[in-house]
Structure formats: structure tokens, C-alpha cells
Backbone bond lengths (Angstrom), bond angles and torsions (degrees), N, CA, C in turn:
res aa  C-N    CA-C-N  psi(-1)  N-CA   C-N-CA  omega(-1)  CA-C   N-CA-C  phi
1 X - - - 1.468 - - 1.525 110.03 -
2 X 1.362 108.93 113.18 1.504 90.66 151.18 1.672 135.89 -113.52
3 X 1.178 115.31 167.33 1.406 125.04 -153.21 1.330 112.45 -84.19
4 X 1.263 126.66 108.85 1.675 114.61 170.34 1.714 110.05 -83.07
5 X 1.459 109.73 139.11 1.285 119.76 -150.82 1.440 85.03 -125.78
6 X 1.251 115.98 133.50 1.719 111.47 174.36 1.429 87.05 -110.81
7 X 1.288 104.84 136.16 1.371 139.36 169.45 1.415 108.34 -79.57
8 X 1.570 114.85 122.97 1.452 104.35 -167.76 1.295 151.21 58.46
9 X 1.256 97.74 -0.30 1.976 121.08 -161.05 1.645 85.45 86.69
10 X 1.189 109.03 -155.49 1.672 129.41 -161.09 1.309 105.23 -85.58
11 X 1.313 121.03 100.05 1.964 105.05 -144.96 1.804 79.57 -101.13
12 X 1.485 108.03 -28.20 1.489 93.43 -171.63 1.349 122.26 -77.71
13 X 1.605 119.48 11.80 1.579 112.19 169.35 1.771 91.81 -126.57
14 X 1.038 114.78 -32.98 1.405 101.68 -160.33 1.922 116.90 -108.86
15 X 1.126 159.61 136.64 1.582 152.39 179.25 1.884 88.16 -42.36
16 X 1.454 80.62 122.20 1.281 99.92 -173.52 2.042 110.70 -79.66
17 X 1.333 106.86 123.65 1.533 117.67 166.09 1.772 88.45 106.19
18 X 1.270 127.60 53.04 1.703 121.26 -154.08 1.898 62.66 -152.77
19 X 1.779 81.04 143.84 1.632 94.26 159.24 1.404 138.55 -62.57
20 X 1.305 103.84 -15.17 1.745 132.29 -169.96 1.544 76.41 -84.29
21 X 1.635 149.00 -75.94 1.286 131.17 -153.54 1.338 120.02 -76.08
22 X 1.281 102.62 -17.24 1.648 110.73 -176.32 1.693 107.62 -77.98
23 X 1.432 99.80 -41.96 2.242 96.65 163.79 1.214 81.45 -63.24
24 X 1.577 136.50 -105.23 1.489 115.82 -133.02 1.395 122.60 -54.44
25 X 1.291 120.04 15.82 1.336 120.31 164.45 1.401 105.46 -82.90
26 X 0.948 108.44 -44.92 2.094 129.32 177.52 1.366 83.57 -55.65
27 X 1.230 121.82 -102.15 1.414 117.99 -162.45 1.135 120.91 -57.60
28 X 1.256 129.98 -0.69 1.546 116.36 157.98 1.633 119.75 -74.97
29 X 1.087 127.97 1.79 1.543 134.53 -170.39 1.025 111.48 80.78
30 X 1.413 132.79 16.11 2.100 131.58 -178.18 1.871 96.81 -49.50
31 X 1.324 121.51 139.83 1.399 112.60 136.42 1.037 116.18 -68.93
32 X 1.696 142.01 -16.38 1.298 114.98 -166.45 1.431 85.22 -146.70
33 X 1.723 103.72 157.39 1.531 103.75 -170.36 1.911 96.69 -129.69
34 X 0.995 130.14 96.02 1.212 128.19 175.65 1.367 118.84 -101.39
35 X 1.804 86.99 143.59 1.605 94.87 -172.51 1.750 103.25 -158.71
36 X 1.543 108.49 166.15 1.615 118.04 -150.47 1.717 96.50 -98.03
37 X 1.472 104.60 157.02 1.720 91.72 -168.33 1.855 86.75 -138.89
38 X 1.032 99.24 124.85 1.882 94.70 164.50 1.879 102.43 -147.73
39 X 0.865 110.63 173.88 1.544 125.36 -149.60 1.334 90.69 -120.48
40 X 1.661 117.38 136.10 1.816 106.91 174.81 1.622 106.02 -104.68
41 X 1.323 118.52 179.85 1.701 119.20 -170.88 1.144 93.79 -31.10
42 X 1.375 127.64 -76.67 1.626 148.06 -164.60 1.213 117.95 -51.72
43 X 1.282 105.69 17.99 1.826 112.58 170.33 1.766 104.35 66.84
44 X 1.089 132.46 13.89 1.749 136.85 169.31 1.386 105.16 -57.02
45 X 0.882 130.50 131.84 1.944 119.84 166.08 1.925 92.19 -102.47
46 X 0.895 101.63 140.90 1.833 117.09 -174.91 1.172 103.53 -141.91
47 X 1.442 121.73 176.29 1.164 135.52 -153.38 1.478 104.19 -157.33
48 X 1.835 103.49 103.09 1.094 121.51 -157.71 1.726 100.76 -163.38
49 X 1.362 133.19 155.45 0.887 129.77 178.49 1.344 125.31 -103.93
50 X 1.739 122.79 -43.86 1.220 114.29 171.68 1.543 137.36 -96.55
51 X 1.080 112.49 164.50 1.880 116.81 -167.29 1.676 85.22 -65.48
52 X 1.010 130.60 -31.31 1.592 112.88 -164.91 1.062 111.49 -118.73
53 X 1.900 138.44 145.71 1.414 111.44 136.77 1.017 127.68 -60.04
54 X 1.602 104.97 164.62 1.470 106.61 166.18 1.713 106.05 147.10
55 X 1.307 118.62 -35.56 1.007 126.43 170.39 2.202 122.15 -91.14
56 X 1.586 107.34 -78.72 1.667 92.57 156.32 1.322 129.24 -67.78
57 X 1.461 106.01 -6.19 1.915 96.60 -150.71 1.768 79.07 -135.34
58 X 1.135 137.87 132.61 1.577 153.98 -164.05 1.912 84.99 -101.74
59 X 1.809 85.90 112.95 1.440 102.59 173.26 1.471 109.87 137.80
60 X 1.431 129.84 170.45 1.073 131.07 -176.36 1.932 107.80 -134.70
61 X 1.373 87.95 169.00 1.681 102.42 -172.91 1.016 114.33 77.90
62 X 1.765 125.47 165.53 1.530 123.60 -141.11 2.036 91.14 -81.89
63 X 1.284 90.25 157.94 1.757 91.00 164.58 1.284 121.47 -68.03
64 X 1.528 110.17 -33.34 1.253 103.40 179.51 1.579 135.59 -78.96
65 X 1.412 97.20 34.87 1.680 107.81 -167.62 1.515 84.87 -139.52
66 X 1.547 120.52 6.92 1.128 110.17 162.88 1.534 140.48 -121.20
67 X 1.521 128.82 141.15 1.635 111.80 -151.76 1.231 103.84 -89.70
68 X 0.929 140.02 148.10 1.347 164.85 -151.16 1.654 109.01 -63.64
69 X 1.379 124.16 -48.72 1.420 110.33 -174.65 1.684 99.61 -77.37
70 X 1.178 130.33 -44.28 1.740 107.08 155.80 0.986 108.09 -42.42
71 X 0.954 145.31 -70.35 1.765 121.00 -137.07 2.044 92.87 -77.50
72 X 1.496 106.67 -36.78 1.317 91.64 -177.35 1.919 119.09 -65.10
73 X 1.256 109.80 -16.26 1.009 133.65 178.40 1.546 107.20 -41.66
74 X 1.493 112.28 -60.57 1.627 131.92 -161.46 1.442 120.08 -78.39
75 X 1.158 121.38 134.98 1.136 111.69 165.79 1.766 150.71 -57.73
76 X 1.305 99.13 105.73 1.991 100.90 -169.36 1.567 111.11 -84.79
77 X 1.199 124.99 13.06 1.440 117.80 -174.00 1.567 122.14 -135.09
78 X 1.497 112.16 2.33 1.305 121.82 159.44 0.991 150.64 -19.25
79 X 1.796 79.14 -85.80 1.367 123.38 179.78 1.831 107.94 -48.60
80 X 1.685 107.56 -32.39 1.528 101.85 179.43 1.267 129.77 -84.42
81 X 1.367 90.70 -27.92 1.879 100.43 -172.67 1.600 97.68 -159.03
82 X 1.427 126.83 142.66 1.366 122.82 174.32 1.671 96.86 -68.96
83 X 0.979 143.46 -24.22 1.467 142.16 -171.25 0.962 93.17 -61.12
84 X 1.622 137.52 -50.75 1.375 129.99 -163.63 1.611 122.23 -75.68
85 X 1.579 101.60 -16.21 1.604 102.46 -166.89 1.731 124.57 -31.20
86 X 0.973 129.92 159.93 1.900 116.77 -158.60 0.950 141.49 43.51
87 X 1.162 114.54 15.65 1.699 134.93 154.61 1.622 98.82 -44.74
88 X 0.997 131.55 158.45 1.604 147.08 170.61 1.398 107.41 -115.97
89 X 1.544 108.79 162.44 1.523 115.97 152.89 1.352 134.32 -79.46
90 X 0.896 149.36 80.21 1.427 134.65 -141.35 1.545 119.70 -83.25
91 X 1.453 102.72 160.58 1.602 90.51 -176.86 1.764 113.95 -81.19
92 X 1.200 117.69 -174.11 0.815 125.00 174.20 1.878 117.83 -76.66
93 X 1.380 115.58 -31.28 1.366 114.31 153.08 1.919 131.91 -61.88
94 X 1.056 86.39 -17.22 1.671 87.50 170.61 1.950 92.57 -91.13
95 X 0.712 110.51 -60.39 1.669 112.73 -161.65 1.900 92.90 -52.38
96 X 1.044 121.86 -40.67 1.337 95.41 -177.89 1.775 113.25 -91.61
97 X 1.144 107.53 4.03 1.394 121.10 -169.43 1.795 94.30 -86.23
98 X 1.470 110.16 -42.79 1.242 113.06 171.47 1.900 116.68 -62.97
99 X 1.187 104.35 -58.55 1.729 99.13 -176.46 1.913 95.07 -70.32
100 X 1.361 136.89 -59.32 1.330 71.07 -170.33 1.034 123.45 -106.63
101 X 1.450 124.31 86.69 1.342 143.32 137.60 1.900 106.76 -94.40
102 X 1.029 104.37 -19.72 1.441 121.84 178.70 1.534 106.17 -79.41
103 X 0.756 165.47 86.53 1.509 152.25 153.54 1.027 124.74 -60.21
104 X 1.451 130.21 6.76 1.267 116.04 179.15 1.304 120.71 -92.43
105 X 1.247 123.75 -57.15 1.542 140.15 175.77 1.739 115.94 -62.65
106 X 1.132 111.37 125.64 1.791 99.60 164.67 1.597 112.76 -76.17
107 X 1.427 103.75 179.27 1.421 97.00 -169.34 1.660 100.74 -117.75
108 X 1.611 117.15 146.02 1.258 132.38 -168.77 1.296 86.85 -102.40
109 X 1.378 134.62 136.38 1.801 124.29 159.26 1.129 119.12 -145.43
110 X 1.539 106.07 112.42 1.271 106.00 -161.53 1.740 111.36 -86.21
111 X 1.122 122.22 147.46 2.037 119.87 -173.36 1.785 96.51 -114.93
112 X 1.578 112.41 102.88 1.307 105.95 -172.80 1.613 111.36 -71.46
113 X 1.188 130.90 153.95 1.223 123.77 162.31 1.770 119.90 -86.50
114 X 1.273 122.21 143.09 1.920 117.84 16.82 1.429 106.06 -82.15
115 X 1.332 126.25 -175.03 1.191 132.42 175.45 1.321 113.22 170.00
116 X 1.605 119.43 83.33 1.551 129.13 154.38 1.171 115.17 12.11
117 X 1.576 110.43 154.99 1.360 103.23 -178.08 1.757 105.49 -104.99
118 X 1.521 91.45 9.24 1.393 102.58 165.15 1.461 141.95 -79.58
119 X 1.559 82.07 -38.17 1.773 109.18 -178.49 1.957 92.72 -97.26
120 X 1.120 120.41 7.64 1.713 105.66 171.96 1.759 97.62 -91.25
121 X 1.496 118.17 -54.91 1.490 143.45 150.07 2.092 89.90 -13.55
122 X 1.255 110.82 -99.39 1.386 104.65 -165.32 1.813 123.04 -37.38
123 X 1.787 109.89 -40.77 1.242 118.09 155.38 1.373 106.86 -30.54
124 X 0.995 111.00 -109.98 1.737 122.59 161.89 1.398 131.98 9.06
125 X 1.214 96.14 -31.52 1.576 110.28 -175.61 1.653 102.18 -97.66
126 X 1.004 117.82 -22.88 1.415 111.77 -158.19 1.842 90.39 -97.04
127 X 1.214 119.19 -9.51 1.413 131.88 -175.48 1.463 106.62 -94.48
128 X 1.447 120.71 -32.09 0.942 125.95 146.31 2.131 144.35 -31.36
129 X 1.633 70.83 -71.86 1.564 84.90 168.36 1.555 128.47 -83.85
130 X 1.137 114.80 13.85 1.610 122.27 -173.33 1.491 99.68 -129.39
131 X 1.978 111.82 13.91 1.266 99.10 -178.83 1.323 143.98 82.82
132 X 1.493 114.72 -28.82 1.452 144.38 -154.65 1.755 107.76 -72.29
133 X 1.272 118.04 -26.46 1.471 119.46 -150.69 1.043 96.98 -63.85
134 X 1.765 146.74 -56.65 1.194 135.64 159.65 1.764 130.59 -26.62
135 X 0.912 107.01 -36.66 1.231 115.98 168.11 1.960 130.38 -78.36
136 X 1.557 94.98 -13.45 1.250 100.41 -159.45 1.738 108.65 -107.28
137 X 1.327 131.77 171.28 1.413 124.80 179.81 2.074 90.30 -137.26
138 X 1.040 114.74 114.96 1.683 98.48 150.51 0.955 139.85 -78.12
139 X 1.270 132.99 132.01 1.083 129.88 179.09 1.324 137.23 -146.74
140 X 1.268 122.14 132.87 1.743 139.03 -148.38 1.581 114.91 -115.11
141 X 1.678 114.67 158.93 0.803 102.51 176.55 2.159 84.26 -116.28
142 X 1.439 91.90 3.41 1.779 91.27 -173.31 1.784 102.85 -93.45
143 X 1.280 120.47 155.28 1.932 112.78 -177.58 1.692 75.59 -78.87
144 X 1.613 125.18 -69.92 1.267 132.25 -139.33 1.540 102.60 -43.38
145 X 1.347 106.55 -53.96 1.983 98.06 167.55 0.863 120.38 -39.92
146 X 1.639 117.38 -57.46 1.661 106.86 178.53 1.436 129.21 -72.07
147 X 1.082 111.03 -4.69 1.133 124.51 179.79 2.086 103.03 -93.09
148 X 1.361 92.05 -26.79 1.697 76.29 -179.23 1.796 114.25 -95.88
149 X 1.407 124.63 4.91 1.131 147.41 -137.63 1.664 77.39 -127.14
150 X 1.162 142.33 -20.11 1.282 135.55 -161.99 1.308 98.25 -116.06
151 X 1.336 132.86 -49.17 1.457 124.71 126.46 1.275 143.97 19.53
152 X 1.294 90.56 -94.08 1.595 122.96 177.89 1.938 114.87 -62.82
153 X 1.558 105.88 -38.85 1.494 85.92 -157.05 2.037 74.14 -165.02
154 X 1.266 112.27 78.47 1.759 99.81 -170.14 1.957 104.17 -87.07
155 X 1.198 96.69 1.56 1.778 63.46 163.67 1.678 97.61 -131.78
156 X 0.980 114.77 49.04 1.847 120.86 108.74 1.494 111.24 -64.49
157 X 1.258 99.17 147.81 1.284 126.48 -154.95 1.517 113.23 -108.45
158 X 1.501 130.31 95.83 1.747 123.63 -159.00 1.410 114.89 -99.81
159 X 1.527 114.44 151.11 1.252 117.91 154.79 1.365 135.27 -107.24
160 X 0.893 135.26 126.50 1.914 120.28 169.36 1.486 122.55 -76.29
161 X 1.192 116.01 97.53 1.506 93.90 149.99 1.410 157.76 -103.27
162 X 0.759 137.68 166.56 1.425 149.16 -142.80 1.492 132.36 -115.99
163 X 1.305 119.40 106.62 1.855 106.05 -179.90 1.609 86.55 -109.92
164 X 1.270 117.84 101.19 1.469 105.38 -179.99 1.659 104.93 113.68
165 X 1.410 111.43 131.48 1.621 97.51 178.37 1.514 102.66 -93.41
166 X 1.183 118.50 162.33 1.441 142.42 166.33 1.639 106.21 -60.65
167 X 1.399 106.20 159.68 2.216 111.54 -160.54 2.386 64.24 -77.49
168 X 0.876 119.69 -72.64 1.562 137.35 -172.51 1.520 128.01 -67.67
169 X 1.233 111.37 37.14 1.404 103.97 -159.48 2.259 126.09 -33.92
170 X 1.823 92.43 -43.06 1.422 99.60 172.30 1.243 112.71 -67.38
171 X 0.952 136.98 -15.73 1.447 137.25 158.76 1.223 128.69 -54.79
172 X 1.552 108.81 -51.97 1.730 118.25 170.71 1.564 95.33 -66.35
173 X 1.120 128.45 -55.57 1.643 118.87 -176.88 1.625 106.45 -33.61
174 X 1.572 103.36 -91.33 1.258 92.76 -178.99 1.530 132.26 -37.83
175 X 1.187 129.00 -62.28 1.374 142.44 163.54 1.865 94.59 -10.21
176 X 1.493 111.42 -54.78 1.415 103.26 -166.37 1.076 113.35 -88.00
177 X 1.855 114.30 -1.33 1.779 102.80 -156.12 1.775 119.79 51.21
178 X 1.287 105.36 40.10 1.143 116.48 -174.38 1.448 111.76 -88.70
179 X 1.760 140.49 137.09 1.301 137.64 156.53 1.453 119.90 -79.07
180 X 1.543 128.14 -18.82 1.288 111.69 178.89 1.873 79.61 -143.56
181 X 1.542 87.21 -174.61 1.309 105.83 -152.97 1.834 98.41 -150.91
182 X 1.234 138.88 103.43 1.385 109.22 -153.18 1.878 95.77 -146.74
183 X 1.501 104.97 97.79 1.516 112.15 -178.53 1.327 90.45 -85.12
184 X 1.688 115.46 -153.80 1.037 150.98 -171.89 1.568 92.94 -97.05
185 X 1.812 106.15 141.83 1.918 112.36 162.76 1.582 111.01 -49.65
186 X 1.189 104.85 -43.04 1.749 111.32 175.33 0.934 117.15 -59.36
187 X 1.488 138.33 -29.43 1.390 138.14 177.51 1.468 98.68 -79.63
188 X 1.368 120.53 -46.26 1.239 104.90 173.54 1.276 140.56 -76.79
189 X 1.292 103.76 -16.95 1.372 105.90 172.53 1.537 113.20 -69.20
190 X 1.846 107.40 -35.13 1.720 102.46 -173.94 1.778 98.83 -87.03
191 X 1.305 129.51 21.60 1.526 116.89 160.73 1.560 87.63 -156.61
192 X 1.242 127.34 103.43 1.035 119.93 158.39 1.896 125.75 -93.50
193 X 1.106 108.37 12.18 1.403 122.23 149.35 1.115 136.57 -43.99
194 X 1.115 103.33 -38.11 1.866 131.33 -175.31 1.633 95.50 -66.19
195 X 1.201 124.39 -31.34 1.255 121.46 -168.62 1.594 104.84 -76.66
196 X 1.308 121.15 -40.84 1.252 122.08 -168.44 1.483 100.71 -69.16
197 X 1.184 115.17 -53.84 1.722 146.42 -177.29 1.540 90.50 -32.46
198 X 1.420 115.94 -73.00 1.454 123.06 -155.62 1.698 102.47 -77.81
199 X 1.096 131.56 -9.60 1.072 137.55 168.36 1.599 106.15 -70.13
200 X 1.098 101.39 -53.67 2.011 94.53 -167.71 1.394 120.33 -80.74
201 X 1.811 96.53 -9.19 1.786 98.95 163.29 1.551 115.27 -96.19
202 X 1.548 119.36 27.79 1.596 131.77 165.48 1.320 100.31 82.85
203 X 1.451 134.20 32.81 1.450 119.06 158.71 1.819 120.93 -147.84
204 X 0.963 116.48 -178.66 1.777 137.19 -156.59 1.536 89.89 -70.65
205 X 1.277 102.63 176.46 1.354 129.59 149.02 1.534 97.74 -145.36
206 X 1.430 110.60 129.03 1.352 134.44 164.00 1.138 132.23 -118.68
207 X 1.753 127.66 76.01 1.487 106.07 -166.55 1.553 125.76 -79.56
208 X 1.221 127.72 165.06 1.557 133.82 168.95 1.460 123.49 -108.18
209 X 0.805 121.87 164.41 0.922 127.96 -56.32 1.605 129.08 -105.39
210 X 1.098 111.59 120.30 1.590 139.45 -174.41 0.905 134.01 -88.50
211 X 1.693 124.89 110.78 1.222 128.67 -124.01 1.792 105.68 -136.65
212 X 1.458 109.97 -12.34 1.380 121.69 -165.18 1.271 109.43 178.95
213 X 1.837 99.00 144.03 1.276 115.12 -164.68 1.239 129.56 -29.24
214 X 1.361 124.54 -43.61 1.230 122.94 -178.46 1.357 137.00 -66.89
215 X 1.365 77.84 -16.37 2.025 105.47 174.20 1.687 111.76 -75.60
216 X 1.290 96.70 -65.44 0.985 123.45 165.67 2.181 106.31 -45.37
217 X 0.327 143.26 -105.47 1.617 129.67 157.92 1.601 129.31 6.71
218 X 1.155 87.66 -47.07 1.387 93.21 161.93 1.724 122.92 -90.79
219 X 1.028 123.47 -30.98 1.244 135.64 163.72 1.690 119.99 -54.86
220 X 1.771 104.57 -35.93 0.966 113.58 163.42 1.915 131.01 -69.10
221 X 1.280 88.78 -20.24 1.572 110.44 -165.65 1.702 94.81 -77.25
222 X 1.251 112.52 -43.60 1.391 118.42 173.22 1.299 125.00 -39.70
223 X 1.007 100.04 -58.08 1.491 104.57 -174.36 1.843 111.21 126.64
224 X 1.642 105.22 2.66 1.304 102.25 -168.71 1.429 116.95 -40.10
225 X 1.420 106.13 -165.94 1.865 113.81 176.96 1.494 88.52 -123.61
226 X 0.823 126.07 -43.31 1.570 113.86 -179.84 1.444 109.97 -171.38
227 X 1.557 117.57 138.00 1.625 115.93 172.22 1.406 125.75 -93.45
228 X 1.103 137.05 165.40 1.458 136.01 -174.22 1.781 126.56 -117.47
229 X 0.532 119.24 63.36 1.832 148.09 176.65 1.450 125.80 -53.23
230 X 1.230 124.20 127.05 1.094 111.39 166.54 1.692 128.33 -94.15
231 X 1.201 102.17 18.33 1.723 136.83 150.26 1.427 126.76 -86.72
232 X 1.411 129.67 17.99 1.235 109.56 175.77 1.096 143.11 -40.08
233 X 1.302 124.03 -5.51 1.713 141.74 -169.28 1.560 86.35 -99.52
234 X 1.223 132.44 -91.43 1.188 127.81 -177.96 1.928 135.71 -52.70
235 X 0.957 78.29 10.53 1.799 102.80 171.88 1.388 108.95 -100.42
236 X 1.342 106.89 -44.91 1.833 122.52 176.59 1.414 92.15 -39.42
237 X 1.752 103.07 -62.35 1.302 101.18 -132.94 1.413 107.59 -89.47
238 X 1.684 111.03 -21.59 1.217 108.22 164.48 2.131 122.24 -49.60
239 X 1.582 93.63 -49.85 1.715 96.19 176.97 1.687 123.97 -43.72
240 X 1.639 104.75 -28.73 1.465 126.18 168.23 1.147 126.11 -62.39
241 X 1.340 113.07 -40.36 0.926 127.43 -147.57 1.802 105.46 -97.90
242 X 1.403 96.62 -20.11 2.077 115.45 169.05 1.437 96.40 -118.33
243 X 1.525 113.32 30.57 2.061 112.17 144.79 1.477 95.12 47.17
């Protein structure tokens, strides 16, 4: 089996990391629903993807120098579609308040860097109390998160990810006690070794992000465990659709 992973919730119909994409990630059939987590001045953890405004969220300078009723203030759903205009960013307590009410999908969560080993701790906590940690995988593109997340709460369950593969990829797995392992399709496509590799040290390969059939085809050819899309509906249906 492999896993369709919605990227962002359903980034390709809805402003991606917005509660509106994270249901149609739910209701699109995703096993896995991934989404970006950063903390604002005011200690908020939210769910947003980039270090800066300027692109979803109208404004400039990092978010994290910004307090929370601004940033909740602004509009996150514009920028994609005028239909969406006043969409919000949401925090990270609604987003998990939403999946688990969801039971179907586990949750992918990504902890952007930087991120305290204070504000990874409050993450954590809120995963805690909503039950979720069984259900959930973290996952970084920073070691120090994963490394403080192992710490903090070790059977949560981690991922690494990757812009670039590692000289050792099964090495960083183990090293992290990691279950998946998730570069770029391009990385995998130019070493597809890594797939076998990360398999025999007990974890996934998941590449990102994959957007159309051909990717998807090839991703399949690999041997992945599951890809991450901002198509999960049409990924479903493609996997159906080759029985």
C-alpha cells in the first residue's frame, strides 16, 4: 500500500495550511494529513508554512516576531482564490481539534525551524492533551527538533526531512529512530537506492512534492511508502484506477 499524504490539507483546491484544506484533506481520503507548525512572538504555535509574510499572509518580516492577534488579523486565503478572501491562519489547537474529530487520517506535523526547545515542548503538549500522539509522526527539516522531540516525549514517532539526501541516509534514520525519511522525488529519482537503504533501517520513503501522474509513476516505480501531494483526491483515484 502506498500512502497518499495531502500536503498542506488539499493545497490544490483550497489556501493551503487553512482549515478549509485540512477537511478536504479529511474528506478527500488522505491517510496522512500534513501541515507546518511555527509559534508567533506571543508563544501561539499556528499553522502556517513560511518564515516570512508576504506571500499567504499580506505583510512582511518573519512570523515569528509576530503576535498572534495580527497575524490572526490578516488575510490567509486571498492570495489563492478571491472566493477564499478571510480565511484565517489557524492555530495549532483548532487544527488538531479538527483531526481528532477526524479519525481517519494520522497526522504528519511538520515543526519549522527555528523553534525553541520550549515552543517544540508546548507543540507537544497540545498533542498530548487531544490524545493525538499515537496517531501522529513529527517531522523536521531541523536534527535539533528531532532531537528535542525525542527528549521531550520519545515514543512519538519522528520523521526527517530532507532537501538533499544524506552521504548515509540509514544512518540518519536510525541515529533518529526515525519511521520515514522524506527528500525531494528528484533526490529520489537521482539515487534511488536510498529507498532500499531506508527500508532495512525500519523506515518509509516519502517524496514531496508530487503533483502529477508522471511523478507519481515514477514514485510508484520506486518502491516508495507513500507520496505527498497537493492532490490527494486525484492521487486516490489515480492508485484505483491501476487496481
Amino acid at each position: 500500500m502506498t500512502f497518499v499524504v495531502a500536503h498542506r490539507g488539499y493545497a490544490g483546491i483550497a489556501p493551503e495550511n487553512t482549515l478549509l484544506a485540512l477537511h478536504a484533506g479529511v474528506a478527500a481520503g488522505a491517510d496522512w494529513i500534513e501541515f507546518d507548525v511555527r509559534t508567533t512572538a506571543d508563544g501561539v504555535p499556528v499553522v502556517i508554512h513560511d518564515r516570512l509574510l508576504g506571500r499567504t499572509v499580506p505583510g512582511a518580516g518573519p512570523v515569528a516576531e509576530v503576535r498572534f492577534d495580527d497575524l490572526r488579523s490578516r488575510d490567509a486565503g486571498g492570495w489563492f482564490a478571491p472566493v477564499f478572501a478571510g480565511v484565517r491562519v489557524p492555530t495549532l489547537a483548532e487544527v488538531l481539534d479538527l483531526l481528532a474529530a477526524a479519525p481517519g487520517p494520522q497526522v504528519l506535523l511538520e515543526i519549522k525551524p527555528p523553534a525553541t526547545g520550549d515552543e517544540v515542548k508546548a507543540i507537544l503538549a497540545q498533542l498530548t492533551e487531544r490524545g493525538l500522539v499515537r496517531r501522529t509522526v513529527l517531522q523536521s527539516f531541523a536534527d535539533p527538533v528531532l532531537h528535542a522531540a525525542a527528549e521531550l516525549l520519545p515514543e512519538l514517532r519522528r520523521g526527517v526531512l530532507r532537501e538533499g539526501l544524506d552521504a548515509d541516509p540509514a544512518a540518519v534514520v536510525r541515529a533518529h529512530g526515525a519511521v520515514f525519511y522524506n527528500p525531494s522525488l528528484a533526490d529520489v529519482v537521482g539515487d534511488p537506492s536510498v529507498v532500499p537503504a531506508v527500508a532495512a533501517a525500519g523506515a518509509a520513503v516519502m517524496p514531496w512534492t508530487v503533483n502529477e501522474p508522471a511523478g507519481w509513476a515514477a514514485a510508484l516505480g520506486l518502491g516508495v511508502g507513500g507520496i505527498i501531494t497537493d492532490r490527494p483526491a486525484e492521487l486516490r483515484g489515480w492508485l484505483a484506477a491501476r487496481g
